[in-house]
C-alpha positions as CSV (number, residue, x, y, z in Angstrom):
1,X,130.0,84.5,127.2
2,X,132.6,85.9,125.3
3,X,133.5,89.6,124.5
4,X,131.9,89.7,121.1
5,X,128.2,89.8,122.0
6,X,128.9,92.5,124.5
7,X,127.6,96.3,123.7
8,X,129.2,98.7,125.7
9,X,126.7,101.7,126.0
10,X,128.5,105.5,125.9
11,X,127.7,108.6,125.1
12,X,127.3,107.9,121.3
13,X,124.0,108.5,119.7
14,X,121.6,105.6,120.4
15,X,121.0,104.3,117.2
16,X,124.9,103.5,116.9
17,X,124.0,100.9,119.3
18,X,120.8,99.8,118.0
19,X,123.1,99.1,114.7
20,X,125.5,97.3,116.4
21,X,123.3,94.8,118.6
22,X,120.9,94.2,115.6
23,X,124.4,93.8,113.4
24,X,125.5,90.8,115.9
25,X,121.9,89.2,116.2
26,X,121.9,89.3,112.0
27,X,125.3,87.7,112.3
28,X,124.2,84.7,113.7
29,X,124.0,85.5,117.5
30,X,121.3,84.5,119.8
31,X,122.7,86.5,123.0
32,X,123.8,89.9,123.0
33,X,124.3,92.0,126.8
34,X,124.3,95.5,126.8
35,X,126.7,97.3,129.5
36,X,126.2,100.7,130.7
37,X,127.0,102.5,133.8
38,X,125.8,105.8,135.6
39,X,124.2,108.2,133.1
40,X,124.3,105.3,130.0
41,X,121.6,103.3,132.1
42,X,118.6,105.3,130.4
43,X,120.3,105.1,126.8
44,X,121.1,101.2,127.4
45,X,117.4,100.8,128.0
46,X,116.9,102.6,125.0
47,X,118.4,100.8,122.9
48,X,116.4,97.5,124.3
49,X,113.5,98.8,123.5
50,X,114.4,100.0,120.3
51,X,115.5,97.1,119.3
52,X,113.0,94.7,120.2
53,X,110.1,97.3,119.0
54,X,111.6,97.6,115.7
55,X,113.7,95.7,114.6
56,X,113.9,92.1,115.6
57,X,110.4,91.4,116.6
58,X,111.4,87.9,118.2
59,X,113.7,89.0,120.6
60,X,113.3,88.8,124.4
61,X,115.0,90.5,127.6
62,X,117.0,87.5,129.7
63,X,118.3,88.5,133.0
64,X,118.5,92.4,133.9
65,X,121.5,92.7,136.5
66,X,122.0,95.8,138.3
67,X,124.7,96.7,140.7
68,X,126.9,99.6,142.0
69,X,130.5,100.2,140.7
70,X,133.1,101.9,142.8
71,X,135.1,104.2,140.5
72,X,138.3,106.7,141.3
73,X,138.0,109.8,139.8
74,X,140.5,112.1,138.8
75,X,141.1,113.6,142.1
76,X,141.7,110.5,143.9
77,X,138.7,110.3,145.7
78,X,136.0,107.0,144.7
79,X,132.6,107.3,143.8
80,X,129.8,105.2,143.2
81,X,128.0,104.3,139.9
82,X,125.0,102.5,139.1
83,X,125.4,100.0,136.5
84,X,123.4,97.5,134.5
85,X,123.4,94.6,132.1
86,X,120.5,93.9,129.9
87,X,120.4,90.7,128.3
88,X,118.8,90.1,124.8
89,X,118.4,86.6,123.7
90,X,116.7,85.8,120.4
């Protein structure tokens, strides 16, 4: 899998996403994996849904990995963070 048909989820509004994952499927690819961590899980899952409910009615959900990162934060100290990767294949 290469680094174009990844989506990494932020704190943009969703349907910046949604635009960019239909934009890639339109463009001729039939994978696209969405990346978020911590607080982005909900919005990544968002964006799934939104796209598969309204836009590309064909697509399905491949593998759903989740795991737990450990991040430094500014202080020094490290921290755990949920992350995820949702997998849309059309």
């Amino acid at each position: 899998m290469s680094e174009d048909n990844i989506v990494y989820i932020g704190n943009k509004p969703v349907m910046n996403y949604v635009l960019a994952v239909v934009t890639q499927m339109n463009g001729g690819l039939s994978e696209v994996l969405l990346k978020a961590r911590g607080r982005a899980i909900s919005r990544a899952v968002d964006v799934a849904e939104i796209v598969r409910n309204k836009f590309i009615s064909d697509l399905e959900l491949g593998n759903i990995y989740i795991s737990t990162e450990e991040v430094t934060n500014r202080e020094g100290s490290n921290s755990n963070v949920s992350a995820i990767e949702i997998q849309l294949l059309k």
